[in-house]
C-alpha positions in Angstrom: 0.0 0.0 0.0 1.5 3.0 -1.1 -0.8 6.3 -0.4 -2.7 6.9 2.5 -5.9 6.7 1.0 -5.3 2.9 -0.5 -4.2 2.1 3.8 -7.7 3.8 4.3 -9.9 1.9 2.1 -8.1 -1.1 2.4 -8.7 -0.4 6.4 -12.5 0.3 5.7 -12.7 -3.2 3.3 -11.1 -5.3 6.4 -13.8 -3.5 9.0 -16.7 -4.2 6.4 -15.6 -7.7 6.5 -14.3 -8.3 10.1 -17.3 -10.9 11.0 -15.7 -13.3 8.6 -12.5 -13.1 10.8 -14.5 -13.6 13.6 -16.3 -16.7 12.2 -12.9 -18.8 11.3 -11.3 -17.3 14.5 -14.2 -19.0 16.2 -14.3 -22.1 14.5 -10.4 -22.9 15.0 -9.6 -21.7 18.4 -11.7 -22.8 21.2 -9.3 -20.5 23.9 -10.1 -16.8 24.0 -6.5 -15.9 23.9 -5.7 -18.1 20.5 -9.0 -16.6 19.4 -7.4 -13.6 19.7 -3.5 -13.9 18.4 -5.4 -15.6 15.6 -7.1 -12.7 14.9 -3.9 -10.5 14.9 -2.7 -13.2 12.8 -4.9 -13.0 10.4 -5.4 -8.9 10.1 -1.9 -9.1 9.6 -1.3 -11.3 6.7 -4.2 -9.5 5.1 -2.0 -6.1 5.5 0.9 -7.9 4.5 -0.8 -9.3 1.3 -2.8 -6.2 0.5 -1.1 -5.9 -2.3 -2.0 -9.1 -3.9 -5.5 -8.4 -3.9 -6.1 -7.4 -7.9 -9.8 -7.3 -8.0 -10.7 -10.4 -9.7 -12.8 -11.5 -7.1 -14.7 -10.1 -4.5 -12.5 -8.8 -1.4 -14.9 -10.6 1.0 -14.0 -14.1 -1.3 -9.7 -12.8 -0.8 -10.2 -12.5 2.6 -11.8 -15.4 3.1 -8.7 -17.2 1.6 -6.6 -15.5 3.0 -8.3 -15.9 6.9 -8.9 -19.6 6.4 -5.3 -20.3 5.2 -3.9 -18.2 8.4 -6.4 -20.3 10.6 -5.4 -23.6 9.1 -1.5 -23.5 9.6 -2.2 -21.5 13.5 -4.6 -24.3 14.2 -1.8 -27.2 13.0 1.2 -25.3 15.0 -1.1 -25.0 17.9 -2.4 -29.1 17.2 1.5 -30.2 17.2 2.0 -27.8 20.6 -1.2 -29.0 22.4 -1.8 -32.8 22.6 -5.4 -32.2 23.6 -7.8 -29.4 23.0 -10.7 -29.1 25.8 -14.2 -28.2 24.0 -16.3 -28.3 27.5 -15.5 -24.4 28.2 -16.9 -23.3 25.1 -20.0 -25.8 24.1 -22.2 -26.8 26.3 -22.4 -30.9 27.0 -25.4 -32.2 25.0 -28.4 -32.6 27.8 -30.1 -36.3 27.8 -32.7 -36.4 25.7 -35.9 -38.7 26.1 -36.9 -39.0 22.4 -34.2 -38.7 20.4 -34.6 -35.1 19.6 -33.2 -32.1 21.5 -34.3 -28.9 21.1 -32.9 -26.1 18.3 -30.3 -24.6 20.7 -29.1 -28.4 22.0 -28.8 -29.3 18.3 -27.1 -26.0 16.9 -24.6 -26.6 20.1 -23.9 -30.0 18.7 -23.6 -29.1 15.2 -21.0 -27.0 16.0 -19.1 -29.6 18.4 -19.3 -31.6 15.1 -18.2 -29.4 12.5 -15.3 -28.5 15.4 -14.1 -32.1 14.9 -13.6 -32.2 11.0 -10.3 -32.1 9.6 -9.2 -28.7 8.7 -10.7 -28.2 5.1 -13.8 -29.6 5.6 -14.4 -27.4 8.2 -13.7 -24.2 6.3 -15.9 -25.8 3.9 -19.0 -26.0 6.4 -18.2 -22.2 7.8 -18.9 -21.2 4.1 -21.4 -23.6 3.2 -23.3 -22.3 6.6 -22.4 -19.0 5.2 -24.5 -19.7 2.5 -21.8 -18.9 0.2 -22.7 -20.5 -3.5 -20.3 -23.8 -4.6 -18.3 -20.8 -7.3 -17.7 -18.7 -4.0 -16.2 -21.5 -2.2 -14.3 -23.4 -5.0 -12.7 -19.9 -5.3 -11.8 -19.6 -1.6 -10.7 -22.8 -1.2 -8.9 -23.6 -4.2 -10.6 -26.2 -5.6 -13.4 -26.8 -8.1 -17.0 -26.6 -7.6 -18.2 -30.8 -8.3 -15.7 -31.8 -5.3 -17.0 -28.5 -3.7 -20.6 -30.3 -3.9 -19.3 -33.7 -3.3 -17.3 -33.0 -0.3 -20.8 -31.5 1.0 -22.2 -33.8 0.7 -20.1 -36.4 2.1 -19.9 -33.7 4.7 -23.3 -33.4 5.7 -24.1 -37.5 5.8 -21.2 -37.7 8.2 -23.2 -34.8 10.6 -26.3 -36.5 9.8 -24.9 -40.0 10.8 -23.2 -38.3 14.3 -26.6 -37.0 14.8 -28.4 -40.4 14.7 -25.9 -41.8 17.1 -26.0 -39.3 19.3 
C-alpha cells in the first residue's frame, strides 16, 4: 500500500468484513487468547498481502482465503503444541434427551461440536457452506473446483447426519 488513501480503504474493506475473521477465528480456536492472536494473525497477513489483492474476485471471497489459510497453519502449529484441546468451556455438554430429539439450541450446540471435529478443510468448507456462500464462491476460496466442492458437502453433511443419529 502506497498512499494513504489505498491504507484507508483497504482499512474500511477489512472492517466491512471483520465478522468473517470472527467466524474462522471462532471455529479454530476454542481458547479466548488463540481466538485472539489468531485474529492478529490473520489482520496481519491481510496487511501484509494487501497488495496481492487485484480485484478479480470479490474482497470478501480474498479474505476469506486468506483468513482460512492463516487459521489452518495456526490451528496445525497449535495441534502439534497441544496434545489435547478441551471443547467443554466453550460448548455446552449435550443434555439427555428422552426421544431422540433435543431442542434447536441443544442441536445448533452439537452441530457445531461436530463441524469443530472435522479435519481442517472440511471445516472451512462447512463455515462457508453455513455462510450460504454458493459452490463458485467457495471453489474460489478454497482452491478447488465446484463438483468436489458439492461432493465434499455432501459427504460432509451425511457424516453430521450420521453423528446426529448416534448421538
Amino acid at each position: 500500500m502506497t498512499s494513504a488513501a489505498e491504507q484507508e480503504e483497504f482499512l474500511k474493506l477489512v472492517e466491512d468484513n471483520k465478522a468473517i475473521i470472527y467466524k474462522i477465528c471462532n471455529s479454530y480456536c476454542p481458547n479466548r487468547n488463540d481466538r485472539q492472536d489468531l485474529a492478529q494473525e490473520i489482520v496481519y497477513q491481510l496487511w501484509k498481502s494487501g497488495k496481492a489483492f487485484s480485484g478479480q474476485h470479490k474482497f470478501s471471497t480474498w479474505m476469506y482465503r486468506v483468513a482460512l489459510n492463516v487459521a489452518i497453519s495456526f490451528y496445525r502449529k497449535r495441534k502439534s503444541t497441544v496434545q489435547e484441546i478441551s471443547l467443554g468451556e466453550h460448548l455446552p455438554e449435550p443434555e439427555d434427551k428422552d426421544d431422540g430429539t433435543g431442542t434447536m439450541e441443544e442441536n445448533i450446540n452439537r452441530l457445531q461440536q461436530f463441524i469443530s471435529e472435522l479435519k481442517e478443510l472440511d471445516r472451512a468448507l462447512m463455515i462457508l457452506y453455513l455462510e450460504e456462500k454458493t459452490y463458485k464462491e467457495i471453489s474460489e476460496v478454497l482452491g478447488i473446483t465446484e463438483t468436489n466442492v458439492a461432493t465434499k458437502i455432501g459427504r460432509i453433511k451425511e457424516k453430521l447426519k450420521q453423528k446426529f443419529l448416534q448421538n
